[in-house]
C-alpha positions in Angstrom: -201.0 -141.8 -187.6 -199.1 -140.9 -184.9 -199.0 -142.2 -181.5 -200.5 -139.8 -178.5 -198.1 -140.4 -175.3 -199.5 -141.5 -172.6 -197.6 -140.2 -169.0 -199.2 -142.8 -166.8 -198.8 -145.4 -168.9 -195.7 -147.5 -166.6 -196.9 -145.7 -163.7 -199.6 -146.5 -160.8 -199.8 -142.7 -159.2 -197.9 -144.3 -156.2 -194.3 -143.0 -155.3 -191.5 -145.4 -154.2 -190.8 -145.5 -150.5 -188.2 -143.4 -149.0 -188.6 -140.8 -152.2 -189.4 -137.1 -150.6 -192.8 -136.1 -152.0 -192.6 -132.4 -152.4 -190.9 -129.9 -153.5 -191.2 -127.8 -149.5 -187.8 -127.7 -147.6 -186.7 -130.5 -146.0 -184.0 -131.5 -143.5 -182.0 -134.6 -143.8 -179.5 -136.0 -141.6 -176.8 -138.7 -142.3 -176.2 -141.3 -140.0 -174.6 -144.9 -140.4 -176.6 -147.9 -140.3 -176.8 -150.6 -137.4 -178.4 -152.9 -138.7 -180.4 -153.3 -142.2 -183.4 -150.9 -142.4 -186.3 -150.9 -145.7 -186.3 -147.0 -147.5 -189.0 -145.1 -145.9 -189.0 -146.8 -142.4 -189.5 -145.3 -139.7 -185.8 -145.0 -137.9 -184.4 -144.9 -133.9 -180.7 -144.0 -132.5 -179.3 -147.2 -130.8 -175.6 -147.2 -129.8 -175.0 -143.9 -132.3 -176.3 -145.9 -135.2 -179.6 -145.9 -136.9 -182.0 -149.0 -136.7 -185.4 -149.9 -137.9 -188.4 -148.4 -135.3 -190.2 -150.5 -133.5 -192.4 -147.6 -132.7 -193.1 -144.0 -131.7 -191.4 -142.0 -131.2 -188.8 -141.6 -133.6 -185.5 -140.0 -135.2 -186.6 -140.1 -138.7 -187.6 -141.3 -142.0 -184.8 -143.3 -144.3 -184.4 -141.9 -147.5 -184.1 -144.3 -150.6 -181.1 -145.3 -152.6 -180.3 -143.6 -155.5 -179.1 -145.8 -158.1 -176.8 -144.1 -160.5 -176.0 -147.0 -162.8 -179.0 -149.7 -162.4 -178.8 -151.8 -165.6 -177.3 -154.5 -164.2 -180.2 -154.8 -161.8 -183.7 -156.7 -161.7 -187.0 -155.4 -160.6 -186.8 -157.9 -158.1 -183.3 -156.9 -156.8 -184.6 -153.2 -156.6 -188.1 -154.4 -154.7 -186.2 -156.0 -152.2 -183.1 -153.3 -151.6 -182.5 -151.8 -148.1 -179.6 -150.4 -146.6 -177.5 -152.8 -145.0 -175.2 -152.6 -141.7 -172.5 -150.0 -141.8 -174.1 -148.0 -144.8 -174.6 -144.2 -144.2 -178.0 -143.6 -145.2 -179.9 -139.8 -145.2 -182.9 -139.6 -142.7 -185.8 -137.2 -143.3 -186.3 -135.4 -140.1 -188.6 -132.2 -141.4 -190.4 -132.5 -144.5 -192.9 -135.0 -146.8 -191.7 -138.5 -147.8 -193.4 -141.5 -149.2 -193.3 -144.5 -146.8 -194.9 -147.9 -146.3 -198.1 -148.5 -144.9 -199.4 -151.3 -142.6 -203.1 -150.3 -142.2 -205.7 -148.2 -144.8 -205.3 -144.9 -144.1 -206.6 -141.6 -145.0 -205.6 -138.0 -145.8 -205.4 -135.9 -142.9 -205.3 -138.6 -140.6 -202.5 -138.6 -137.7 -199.8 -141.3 -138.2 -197.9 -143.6 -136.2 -195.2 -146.4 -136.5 -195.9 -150.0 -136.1 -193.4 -153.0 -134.5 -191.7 -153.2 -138.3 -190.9 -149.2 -138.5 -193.9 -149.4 -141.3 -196.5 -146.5 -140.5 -200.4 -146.8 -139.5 -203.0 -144.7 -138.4 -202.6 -143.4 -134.6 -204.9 -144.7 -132.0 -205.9 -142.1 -129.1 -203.0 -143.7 -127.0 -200.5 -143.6 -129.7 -197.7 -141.1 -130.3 -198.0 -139.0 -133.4 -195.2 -138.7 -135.8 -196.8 -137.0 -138.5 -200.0 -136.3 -140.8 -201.0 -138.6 -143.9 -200.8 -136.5 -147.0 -202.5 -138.9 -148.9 -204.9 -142.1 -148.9 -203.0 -145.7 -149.2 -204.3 -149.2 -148.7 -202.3 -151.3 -146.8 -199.2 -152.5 -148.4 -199.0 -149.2 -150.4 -196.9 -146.0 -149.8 -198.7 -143.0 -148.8 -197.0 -139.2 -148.5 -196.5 -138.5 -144.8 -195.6 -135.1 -143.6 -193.6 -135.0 -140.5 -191.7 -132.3 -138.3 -189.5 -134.3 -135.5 -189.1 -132.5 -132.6 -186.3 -131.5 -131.3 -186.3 -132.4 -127.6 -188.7 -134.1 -125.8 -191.0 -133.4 -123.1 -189.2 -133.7 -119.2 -190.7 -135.3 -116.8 -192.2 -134.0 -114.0 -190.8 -135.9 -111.7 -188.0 -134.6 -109.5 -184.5 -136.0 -109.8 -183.5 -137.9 -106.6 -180.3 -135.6 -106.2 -182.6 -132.3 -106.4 -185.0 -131.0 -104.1 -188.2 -130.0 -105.3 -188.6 -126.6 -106.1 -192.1 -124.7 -105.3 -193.2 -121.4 -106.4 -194.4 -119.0 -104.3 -195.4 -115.1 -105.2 -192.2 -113.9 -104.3 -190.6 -116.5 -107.4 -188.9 -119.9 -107.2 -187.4 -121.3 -104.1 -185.8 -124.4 -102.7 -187.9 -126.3 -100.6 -186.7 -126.6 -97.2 -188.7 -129.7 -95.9 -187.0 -133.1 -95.1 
C-alpha cells in the first residue's frame, strides 16, 4: 500500500509576508534600512533610509529575507525576523506581494496602510496604495497588487517667489497685478 502525497499537507494556502505573489513583472529597489522594519510592511524614505510606514502614502513594500542556510534556526526565530538598522533590504515598488493585514479584507477591495506599516481596507478619506488580490482575516497575509507612482500630485497653490500665471486665449501669461 502505498502512501498518496498530499501537497497541502504542511501548508495553510497563505504565503509568507514580504514573498512576491506572482509570477507578472515586478520592480524592486534596494535601499538601506533606518531603523528595523517586519517583511511586507509598508515602507517611507526618511533621511535616505527606509523606515516602517505610518501610513499612506508610501515608497514601497519590503521584500522578505531569503534564508540560504536556515538549519540552525527555529520557527520562532523565523516568525519573529525583520530587517534590522543598516541592512539593505529590496522594496517592491510595482508588482503583487503578500503583506500583513490589520483588518478583514476582501478581493478587489482598495488598500491602505495603518500607523504599524501593516495594510487595511481604505476608507473614502484614505489614500490608496493598491488593490487586495485576495481575502485575509486580520492577522493574515493577503496578495496586494500595487503600482507606486512616480511623482506626486503639485499643489495648486502658487509659490510665494512666483506670480500666478492665468491663461487667457492668446496662451499663458504673467500676471501683472500687485
Amino acid at each position: 500500500m502505498g502512501i498518496i502525497p498530499d501537497g497541502k499537507l504542511y501548508m495553510d494556502g497563505q504565503l509568507g509576508a514580504g514573498t512576491v505573489a506572482t509570477l507578472e513583472d515586478s520592480n524592486v529597489n534596494t535601499v538601506t534600512a533606518g531603523s528595523p522594519i517586519g517583511f511586507g510592511t509598508a515602507v517611507t524614505i526618511s533621511n535616505g533610509k527606509a523606515v516602517q510606514a505610518a501610513g499612506a502614502p508610501i515608497y514601497g513594500i519590503a521584500l522578505k529575507r531569503t534564508y540560504l542556510n536556515a538549519d540552525h534556526f527555529y520557527q520562532e526565530d523565523i516568525d519573529n525576523d525583520k530587517w534590522a538598522e543598516g541592512e539593505v533590504l529590496g522594496v517592491l515598488r510595482d508588482g503583487t506581494i503578500a503583506v500583513p493585514v490589520s483588518a478583514d479584507v476582501d478581493e478587489q477591495e482598495s488598500a491602505t496602510v495603518d500607523a504599524n506599516g501593516k495594510f487595511k481596507p481604505a476608507g473614502t478619506s484614505d489614500t490608496v496604495v493598491g488593490v487586495f488580490l485576495s481575502s485575509a482575516n486580520a492577522g493574515e497575509t493577503a496578495q496586494l497588487q500595487t503600482r507606486i507612482q512616480l511623482a506626486h500630485p503639485t499643489s495648486s497653490v502658487a509659490s510665494p517667489a512666483t506670480s500666478p500665471t492665468t491663461v487667457s486665449p492668446a496662451g499663458p501669461s504673467k500676471s501683472t497685478s500687485k
